[in-house]
DOMITOR-179644 format. One record per atom (N, C-alpha, C): chain; x, y, z. Coordinates in steps of 0.2 Angstrom, whole numbers. Layout:
DOMITOR-179644
kette c1 c2 c3
A X Y Z
...
END
This chain:
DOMITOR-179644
kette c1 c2 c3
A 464 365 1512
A 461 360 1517
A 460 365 1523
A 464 369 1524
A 462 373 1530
A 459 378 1529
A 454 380 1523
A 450 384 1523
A 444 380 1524
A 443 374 1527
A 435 372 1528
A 434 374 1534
A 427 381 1535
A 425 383 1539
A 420 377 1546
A 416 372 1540
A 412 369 1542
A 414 365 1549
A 412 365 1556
A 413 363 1560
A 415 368 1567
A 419 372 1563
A 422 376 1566
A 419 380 1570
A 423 382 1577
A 417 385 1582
A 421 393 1584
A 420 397 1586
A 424 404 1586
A 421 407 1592
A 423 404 1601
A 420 406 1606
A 417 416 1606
A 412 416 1608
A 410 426 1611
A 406 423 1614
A 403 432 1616
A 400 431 1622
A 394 435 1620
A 391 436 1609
A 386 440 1606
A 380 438 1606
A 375 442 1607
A 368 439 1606
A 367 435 1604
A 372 431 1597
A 369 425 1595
A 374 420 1597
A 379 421 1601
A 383 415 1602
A 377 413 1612
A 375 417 1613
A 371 416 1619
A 362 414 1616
A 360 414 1609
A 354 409 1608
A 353 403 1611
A 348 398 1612
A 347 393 1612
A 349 389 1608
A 351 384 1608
A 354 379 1601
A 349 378 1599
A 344 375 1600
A 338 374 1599
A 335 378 1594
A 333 383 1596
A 333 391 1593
A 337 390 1585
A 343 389 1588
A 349 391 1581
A 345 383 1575
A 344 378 1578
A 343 373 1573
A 340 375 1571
A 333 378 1573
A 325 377 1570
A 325 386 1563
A 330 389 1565
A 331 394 1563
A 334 394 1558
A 338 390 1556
A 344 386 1551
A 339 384 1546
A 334 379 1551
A 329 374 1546
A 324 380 1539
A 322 384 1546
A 319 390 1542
A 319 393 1537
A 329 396 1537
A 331 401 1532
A 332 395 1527
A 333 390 1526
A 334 384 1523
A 329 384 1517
A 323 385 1521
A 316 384 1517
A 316 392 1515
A 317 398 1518
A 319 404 1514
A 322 404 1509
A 329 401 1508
A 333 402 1500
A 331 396 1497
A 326 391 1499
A 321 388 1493
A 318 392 1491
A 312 397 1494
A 305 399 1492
A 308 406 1488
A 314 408 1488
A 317 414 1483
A 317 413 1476
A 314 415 1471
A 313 414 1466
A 315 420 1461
A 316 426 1461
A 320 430 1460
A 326 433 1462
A 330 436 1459
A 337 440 1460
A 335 445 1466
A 330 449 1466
A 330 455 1470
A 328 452 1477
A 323 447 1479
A 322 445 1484
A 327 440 1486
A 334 441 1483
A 341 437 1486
A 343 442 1492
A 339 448 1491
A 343 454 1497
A 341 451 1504
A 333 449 1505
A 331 445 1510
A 338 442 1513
A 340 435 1513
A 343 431 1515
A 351 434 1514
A 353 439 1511
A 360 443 1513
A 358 448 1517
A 354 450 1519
A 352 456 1523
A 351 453 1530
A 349 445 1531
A 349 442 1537
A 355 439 1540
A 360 436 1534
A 367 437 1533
A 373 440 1538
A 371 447 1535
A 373 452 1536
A 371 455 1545
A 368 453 1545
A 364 455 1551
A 366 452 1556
A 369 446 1557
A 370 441 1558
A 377 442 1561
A 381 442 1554
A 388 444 1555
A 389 450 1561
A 386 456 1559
A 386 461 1562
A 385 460 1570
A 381 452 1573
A 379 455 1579
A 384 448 1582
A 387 445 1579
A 388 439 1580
A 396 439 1581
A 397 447 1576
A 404 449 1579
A 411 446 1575
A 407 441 1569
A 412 436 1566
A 414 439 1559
A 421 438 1560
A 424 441 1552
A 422 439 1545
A 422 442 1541
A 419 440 1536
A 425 437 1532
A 430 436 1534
A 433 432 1529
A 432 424 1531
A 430 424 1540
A 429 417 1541
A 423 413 1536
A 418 417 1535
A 413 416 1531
A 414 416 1523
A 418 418 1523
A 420 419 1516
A 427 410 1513
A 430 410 1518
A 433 402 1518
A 429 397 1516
A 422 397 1519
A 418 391 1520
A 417 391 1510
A 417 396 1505
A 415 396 1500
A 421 393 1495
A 428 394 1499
A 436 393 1494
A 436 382 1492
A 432 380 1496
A 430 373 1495
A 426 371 1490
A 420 375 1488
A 417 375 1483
A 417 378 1477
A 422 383 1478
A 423 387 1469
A 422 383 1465
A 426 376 1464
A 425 371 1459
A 416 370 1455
A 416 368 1462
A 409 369 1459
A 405 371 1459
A 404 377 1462
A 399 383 1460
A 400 384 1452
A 407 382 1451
A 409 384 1443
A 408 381 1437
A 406 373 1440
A 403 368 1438
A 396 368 1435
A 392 368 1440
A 385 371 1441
A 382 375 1436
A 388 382 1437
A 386 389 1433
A 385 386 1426
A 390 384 1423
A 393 384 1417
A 387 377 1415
A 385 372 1418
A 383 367 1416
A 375 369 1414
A 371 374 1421
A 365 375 1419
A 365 380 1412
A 369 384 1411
A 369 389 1407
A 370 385 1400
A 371 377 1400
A 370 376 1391
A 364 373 1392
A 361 369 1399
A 356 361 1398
A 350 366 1401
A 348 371 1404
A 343 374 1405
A 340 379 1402
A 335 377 1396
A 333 380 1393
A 326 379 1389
A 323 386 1393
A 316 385 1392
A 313 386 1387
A 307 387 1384
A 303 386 1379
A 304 395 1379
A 303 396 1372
A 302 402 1372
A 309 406 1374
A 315 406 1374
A 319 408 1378
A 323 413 1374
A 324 419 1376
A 328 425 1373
A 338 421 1371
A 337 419 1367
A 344 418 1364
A 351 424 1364
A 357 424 1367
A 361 428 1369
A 367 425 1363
A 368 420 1362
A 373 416 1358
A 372 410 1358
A 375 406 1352
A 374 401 1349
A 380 398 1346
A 380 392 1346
A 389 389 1342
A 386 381 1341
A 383 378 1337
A 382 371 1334
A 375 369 1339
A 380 365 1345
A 373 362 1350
A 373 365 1356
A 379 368 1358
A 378 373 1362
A 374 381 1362
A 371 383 1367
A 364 387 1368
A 367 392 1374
A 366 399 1373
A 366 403 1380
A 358 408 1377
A 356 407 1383
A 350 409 1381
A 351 415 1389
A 346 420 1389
A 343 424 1395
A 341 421 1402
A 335 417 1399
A 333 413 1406
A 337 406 1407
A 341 406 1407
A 347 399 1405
A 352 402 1412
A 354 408 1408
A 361 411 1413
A 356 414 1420
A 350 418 1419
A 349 419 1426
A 346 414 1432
A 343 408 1428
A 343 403 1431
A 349 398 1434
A 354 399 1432
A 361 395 1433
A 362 402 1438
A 363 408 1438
A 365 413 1443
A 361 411 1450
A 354 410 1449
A 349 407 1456
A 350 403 1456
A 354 398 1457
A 356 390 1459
A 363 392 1462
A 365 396 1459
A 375 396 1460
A 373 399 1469
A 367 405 1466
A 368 410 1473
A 364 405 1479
A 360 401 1478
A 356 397 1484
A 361 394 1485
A 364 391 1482
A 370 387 1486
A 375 390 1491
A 376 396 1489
A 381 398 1493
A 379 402 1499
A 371 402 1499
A 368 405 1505
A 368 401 1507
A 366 393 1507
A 364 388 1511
A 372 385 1515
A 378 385 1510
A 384 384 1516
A 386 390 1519
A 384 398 1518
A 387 400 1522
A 383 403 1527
A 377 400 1526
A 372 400 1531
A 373 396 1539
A 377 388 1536
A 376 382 1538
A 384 385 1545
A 388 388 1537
A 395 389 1542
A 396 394 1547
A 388 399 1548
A 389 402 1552
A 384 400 1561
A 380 394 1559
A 378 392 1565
A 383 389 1566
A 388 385 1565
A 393 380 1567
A 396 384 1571
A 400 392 1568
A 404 397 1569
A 402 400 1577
A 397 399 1576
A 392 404 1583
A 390 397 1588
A 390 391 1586
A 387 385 1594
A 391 382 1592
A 394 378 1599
A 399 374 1601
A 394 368 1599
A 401 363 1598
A 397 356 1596
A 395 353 1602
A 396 354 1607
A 390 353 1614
A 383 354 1616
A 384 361 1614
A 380 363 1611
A 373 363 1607
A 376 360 1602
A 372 357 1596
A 370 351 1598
A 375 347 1601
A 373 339 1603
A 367 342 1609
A 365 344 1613
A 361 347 1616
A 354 351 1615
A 354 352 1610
A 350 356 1605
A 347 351 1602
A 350 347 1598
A 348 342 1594
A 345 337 1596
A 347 333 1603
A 345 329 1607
A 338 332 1610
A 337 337 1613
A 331 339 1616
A 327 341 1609
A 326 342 1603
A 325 341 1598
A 321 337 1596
A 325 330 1597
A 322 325 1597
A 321 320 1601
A 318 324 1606
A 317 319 1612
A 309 315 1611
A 305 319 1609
A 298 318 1608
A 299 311 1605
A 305 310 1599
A 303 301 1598
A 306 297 1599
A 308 298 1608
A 309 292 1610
A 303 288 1611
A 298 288 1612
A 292 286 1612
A 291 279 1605
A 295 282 1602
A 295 277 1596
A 301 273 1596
A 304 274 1602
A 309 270 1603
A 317 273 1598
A 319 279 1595
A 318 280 1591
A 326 284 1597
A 334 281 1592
A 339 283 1596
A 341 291 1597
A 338 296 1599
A 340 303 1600
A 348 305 1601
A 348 303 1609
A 356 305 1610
A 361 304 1607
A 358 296 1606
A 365 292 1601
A 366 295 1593
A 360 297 1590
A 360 299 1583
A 363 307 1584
A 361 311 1590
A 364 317 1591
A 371 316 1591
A 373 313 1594
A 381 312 1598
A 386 310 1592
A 382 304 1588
A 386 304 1580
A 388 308 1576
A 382 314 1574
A 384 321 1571
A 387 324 1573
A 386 326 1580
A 392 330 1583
A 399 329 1581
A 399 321 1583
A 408 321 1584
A 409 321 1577
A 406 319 1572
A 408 317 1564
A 408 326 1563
A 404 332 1564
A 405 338 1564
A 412 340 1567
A 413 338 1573
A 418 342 1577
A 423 339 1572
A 426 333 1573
A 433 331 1570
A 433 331 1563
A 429 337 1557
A 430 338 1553
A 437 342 1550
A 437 348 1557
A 443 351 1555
A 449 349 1559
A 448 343 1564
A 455 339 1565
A 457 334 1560
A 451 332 1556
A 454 327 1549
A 458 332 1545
A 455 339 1544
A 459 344 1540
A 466 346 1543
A 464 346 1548
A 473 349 1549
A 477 342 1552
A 476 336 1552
A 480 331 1550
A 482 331 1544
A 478 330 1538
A 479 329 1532
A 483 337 1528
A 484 341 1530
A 487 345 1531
A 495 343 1532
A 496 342 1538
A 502 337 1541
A 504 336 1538
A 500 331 1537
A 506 322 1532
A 507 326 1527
A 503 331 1522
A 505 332 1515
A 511 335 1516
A 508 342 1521
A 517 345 1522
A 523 339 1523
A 522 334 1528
A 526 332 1528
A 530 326 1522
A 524 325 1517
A 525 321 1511
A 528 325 1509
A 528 330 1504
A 530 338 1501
A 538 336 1504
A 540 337 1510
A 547 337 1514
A 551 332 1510
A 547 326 1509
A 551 320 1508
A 551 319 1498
A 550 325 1495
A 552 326 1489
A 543 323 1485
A 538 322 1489
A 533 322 1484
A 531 328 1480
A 527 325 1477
A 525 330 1471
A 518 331 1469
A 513 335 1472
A 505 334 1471
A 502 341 1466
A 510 346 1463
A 506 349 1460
A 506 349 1452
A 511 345 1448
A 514 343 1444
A 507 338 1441
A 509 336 1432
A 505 331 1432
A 497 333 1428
A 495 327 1424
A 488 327 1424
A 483 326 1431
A 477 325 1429
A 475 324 1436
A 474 317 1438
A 475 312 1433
A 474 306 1435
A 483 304 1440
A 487 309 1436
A 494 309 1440
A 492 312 1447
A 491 317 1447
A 489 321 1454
A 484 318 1458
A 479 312 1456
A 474 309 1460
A 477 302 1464
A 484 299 1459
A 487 293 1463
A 491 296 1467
A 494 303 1466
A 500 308 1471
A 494 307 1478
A 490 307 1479
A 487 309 1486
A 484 302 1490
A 485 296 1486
A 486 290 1488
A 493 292 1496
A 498 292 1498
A 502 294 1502
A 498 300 1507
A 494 300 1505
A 490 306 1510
A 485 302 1512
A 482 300 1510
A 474 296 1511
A 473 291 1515
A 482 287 1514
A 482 279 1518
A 482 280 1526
A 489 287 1526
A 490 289 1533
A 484 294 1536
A 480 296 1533
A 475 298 1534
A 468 294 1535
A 469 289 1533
A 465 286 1535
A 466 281 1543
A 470 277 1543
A 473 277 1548
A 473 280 1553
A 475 286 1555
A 476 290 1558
A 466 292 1563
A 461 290 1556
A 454 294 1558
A 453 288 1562
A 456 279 1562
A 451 273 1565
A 457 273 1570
A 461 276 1572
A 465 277 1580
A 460 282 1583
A 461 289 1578
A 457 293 1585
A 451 290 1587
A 446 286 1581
A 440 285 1585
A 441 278 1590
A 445 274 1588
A 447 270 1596
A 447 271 1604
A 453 278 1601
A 455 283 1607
A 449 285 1611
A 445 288 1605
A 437 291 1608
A 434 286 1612
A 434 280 1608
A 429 273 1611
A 432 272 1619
A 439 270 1619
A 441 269 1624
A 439 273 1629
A 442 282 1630
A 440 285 1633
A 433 287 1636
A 428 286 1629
A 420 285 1633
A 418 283 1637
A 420 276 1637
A 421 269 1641
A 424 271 1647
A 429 272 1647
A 434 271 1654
A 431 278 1658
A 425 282 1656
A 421 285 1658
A 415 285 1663
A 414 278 1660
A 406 276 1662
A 402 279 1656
A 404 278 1649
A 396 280 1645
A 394 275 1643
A 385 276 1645
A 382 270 1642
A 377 273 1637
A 377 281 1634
A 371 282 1632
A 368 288 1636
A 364 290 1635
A 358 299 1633
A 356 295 1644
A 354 289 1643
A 350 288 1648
A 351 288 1656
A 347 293 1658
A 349 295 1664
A 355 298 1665
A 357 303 1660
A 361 308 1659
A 358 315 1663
A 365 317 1666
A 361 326 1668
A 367 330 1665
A 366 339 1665
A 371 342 1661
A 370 348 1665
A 376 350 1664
A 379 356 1667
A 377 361 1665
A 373 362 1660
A 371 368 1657
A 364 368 1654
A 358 370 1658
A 352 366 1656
A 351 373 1651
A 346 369 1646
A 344 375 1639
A 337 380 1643
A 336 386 1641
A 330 390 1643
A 330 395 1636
A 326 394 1632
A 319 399 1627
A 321 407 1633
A 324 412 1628
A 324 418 1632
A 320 424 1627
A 320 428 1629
A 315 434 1624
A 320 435 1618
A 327 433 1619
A 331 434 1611
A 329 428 1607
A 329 423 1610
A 327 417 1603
A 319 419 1602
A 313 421 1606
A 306 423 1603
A 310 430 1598
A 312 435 1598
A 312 441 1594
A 317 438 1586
A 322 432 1589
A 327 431 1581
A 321 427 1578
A 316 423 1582
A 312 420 1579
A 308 424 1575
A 304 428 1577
A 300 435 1574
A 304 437 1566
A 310 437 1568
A 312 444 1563
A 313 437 1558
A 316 429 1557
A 316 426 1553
A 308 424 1551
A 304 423 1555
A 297 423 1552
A 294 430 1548
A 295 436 1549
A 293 441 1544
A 298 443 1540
A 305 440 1539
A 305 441 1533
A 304 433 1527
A 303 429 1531
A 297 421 1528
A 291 426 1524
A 287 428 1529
A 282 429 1526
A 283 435 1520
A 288 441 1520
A 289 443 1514
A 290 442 1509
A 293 436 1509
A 296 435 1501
A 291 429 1501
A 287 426 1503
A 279 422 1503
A 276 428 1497
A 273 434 1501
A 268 438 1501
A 271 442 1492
A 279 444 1494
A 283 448 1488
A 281 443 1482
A 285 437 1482
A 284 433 1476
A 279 431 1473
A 272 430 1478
A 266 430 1473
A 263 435 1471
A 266 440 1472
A 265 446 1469
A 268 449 1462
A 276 446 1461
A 279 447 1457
A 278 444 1452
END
């Protein structure tokens, strides 16, 4: 539980923790539509090479990045193992064979491109979180969609819901953390067992935990309130956003390598 990286903010002071939010969104959306348009093994170097690059300036350890993956091993594993019997094209270079089961060439390398876009897209996701505070974000994303207020269309409020559902993703984790150790204390048992046994063992975790999420969001409501918040409207902020020449140059550098693996892969 405590290796969910997603949420989590790691204050500095690095060229990327000082972007625009704004910038980091539109920049997310981008590389997004990069580890779609990769269609090859070798042009997976593109998007670990902006990874990397990334890390490198951003100052952030790589085991943190590495965490956000220890949630999904299951099913990266899943995935692997499932594309590699059902995807199988015509014409397919056969590697093994057992009845109905099939492992073919383009079966495994096709399940190896699914397994590897997933794990750029969360450990992409986990590294904007890692780099902007979720004020930040709510900031970012509000002035994002400010244009369809025009349509009547709730900006702040839809921002303000992400946010907080983001931020108290790793207080849900380190509550349910808690209660487990403290269930553990009092002689439970959650390792033991089939898993239909180990699925009712965490009933004791889930009740107090649920509980626990519909206090703290009262607690929130309350204190919103006892604030004065009514909403985005006629809101001002301590920290107005400003487009600097680093968000134009991060823009640049994810736009050419877009258009690389555009230009690379119609060529391949």
């Amino acid at each position: 539980m405590t290796d969910i990286s997603l949420g989590q903010f790691i204050p500095g002071n690095s060229c990327i923790h000082r972007l625009d939010p704004r910038t980091k969104i539109l920049l997310m959306i981008a590389y997004i539509v990069m580890v779609f348009l990769v269609k090859s093994m070798v042009l997976y170097l593109v998007p670990l090479a902006l990874i990397v690059l990334v890390l490198l300036l951003s100052r952030i350890s790589l085991r943190y990045m590495l965490r956000s993956l220890r949630p999904i091993r299951w099913l990266l594993l899943f995935m692997f193992v499932l594309n590699i019997f059902f995807s199988q094209p015509e014409n397919a270079t056969v590697w093994w064979q057992w009845r109905f089961l099939v492992v073919t060439r383009e079966g495994f390398l096709s399940s190896l491109l699914l397994s590897l876009r997933l794990i750029f897209l969360v450990t992409g996701t986990s590294l904007m979180t890692l780099t902007t505070s979720p004020i930040a974000l709510t900031d970012g994303l509000e002035r994002l969609l400010a244009p369809l207020r025009r349509l009547r269309f709730p900006a702040h409020e839809l921002a303000l819901m992400m946010t907080i559902a983001l931020r108290f993703i790793p207080t849900l984790m380190e509550e349910a953390d808690k209660i487990r150790k403290a269930q553990m204390a009092r002689g439970a048992d959650f390792e033991s067992g089939n898993i239909i046994r180990r699925a009712k063992a965490m009933i004791p975790i889930l009740v107090p935990l649920f509980v626990s999420a519909l206090r703290r969001a009262d607690e929130l409501a309350i204190a919103m309130e006892s604030r004065c918040y009514h909403g985005g409207e006629g809101r001002t902020r301590l920290h107005q956003l400003h487009f600097r020449w680093a968000d134009l140059w991060a823009a640049g550098v994810v736009g050419v390598m877009i258009g690389f693996i555009i230009v690379v892969g119609r060529l391949m």
